[in-house]
C-alpha positions in Angstrom: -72.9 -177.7 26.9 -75.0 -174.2 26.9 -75.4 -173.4 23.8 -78.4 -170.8 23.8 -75.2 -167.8 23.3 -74.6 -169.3 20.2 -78.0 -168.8 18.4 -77.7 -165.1 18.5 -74.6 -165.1 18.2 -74.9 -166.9 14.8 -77.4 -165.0 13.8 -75.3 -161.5 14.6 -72.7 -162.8 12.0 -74.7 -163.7 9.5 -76.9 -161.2 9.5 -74.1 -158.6 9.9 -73.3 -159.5 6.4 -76.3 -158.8 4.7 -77.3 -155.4 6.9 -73.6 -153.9 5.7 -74.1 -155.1 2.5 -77.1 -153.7 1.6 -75.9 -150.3 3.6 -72.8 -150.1 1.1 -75.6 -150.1 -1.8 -77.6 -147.7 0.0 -74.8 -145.4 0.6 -73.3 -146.1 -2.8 -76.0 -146.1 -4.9 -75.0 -144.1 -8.1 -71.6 -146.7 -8.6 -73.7 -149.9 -7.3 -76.3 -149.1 -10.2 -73.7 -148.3 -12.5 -71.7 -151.7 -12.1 -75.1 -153.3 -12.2 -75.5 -151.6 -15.6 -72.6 -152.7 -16.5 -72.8 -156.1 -16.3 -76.3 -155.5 -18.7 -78.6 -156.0 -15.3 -81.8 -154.7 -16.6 -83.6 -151.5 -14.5 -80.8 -151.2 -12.4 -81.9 -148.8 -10.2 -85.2 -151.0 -9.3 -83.4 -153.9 -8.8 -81.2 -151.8 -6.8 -83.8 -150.5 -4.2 -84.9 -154.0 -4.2 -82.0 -155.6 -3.3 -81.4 -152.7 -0.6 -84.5 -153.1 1.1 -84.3 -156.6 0.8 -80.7 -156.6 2.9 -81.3 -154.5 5.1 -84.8 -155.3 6.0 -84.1 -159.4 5.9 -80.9 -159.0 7.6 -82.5 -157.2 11.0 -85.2 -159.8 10.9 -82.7 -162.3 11.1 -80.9 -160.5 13.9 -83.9 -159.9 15.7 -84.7 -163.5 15.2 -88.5 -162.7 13.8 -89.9 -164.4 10.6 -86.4 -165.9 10.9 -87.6 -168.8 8.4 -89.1 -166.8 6.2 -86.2 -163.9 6.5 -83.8 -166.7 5.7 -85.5 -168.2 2.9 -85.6 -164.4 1.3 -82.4 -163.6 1.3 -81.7 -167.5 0.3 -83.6 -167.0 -2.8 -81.8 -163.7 -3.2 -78.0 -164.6 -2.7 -78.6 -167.5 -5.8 -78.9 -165.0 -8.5 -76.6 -162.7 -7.0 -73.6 -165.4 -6.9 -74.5 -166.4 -10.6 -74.8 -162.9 -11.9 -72.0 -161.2 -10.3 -69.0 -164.0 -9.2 -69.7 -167.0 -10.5 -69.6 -165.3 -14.3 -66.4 -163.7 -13.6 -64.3 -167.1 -12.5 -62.5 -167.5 -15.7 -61.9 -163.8 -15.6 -57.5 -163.9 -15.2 -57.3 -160.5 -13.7 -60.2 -161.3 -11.2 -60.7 -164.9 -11.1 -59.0 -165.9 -7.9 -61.1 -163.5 -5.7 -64.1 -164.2 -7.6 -64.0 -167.7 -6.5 -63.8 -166.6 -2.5 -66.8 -164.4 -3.3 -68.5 -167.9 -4.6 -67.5 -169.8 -1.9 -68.2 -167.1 1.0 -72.4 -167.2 -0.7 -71.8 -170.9 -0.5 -71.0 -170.9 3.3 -73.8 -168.0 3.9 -76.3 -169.9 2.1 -75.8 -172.8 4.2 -76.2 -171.2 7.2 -79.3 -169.5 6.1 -80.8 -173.4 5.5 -79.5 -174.1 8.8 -81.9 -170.9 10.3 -84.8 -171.9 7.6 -85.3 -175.7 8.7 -84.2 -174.9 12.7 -85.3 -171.5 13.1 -83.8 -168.5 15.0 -82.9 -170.4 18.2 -82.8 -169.3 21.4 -83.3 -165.0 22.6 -85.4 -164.5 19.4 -87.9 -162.6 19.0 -90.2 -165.8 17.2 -90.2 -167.4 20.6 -91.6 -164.7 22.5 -94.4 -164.4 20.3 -94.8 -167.8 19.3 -97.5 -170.2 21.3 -95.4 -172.0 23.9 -95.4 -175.1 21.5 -93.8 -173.4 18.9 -90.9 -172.0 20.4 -87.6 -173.3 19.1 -84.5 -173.3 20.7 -85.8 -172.9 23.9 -84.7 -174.2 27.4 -88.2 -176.0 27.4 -88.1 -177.6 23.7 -84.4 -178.6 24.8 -85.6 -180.1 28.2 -88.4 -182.0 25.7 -85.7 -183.1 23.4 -83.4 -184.6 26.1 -86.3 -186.2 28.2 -87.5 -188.2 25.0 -84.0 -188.9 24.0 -83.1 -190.8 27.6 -86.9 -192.3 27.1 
């Protein structure tokens, strides 16, 4: 089966999430700080611009499948806190509670697949293997070709 569709494709979805994301902070800055005030986030506003650049900028780099590891592992590091701070604290919450728990477990699926593109890389139509050395390239028709040749060896 050809799977080389799927690695941008994968990386379109979960990439999608974090460009929107960081978008609707962008564009809703003054309540995003607010809420993050709210829940006693220190400098709001710095974390704010932070976490907006961080989105945004992390989120096209995974697209574009360039310093996919390194994108990954960023917004990996990120999404921890994030969970903790602003759904995992608000499980026992009756009023919010349910919902809060498919926040949780959406970051849990997200951060899986951003271990998935840390240890693998972007995959195939990235931009890492075009300007990676030929030995480097991951997800390639040649590194596939390699992998089936030594697997039939």
């Amino acid at each position: 089966m050809n799977t080389y569709l799927l690695h941008p494709l994968a990386r379109f979805l979960v990439a999608l999430i974090f460009i929107m994301s960081g978008m609707g902070k962008l564009f809703g800055f003054t309540q995003t700080a607010a809420m993050m005030e709210s829940v006693g986030f220190p400098a709001p506003s710095l974390f704010l611009v932070g976490a907006i650049l961080l989105e945004i900028v992390g989120g096209v780099l995974l697209l574009v499948g360039y310093k996919a590891r390194w994108a990954s592992l960023a917004l990996f590091v990120f999404l921890i806190p994030a969970t903790l701070i602003f759904h995992a604290a608000n499980l026992a919450d009756p009023a919010q509670g349910q919902q809060q728990m498919i926040e949780v477990l959406k970051n849990l699926a997200i951060l899986g697949a951003l271990v998935k593109f840390a240890a693998d890389g972007a995959g195939a139509y990235a931009l890492d293997n075009v300007l990676a050395p030929r030995t480097e390239r991951v997800g390639t028709a040649e590194t596939s070709k390699v992998v089936r040749e030594e697997k039939h060896a």
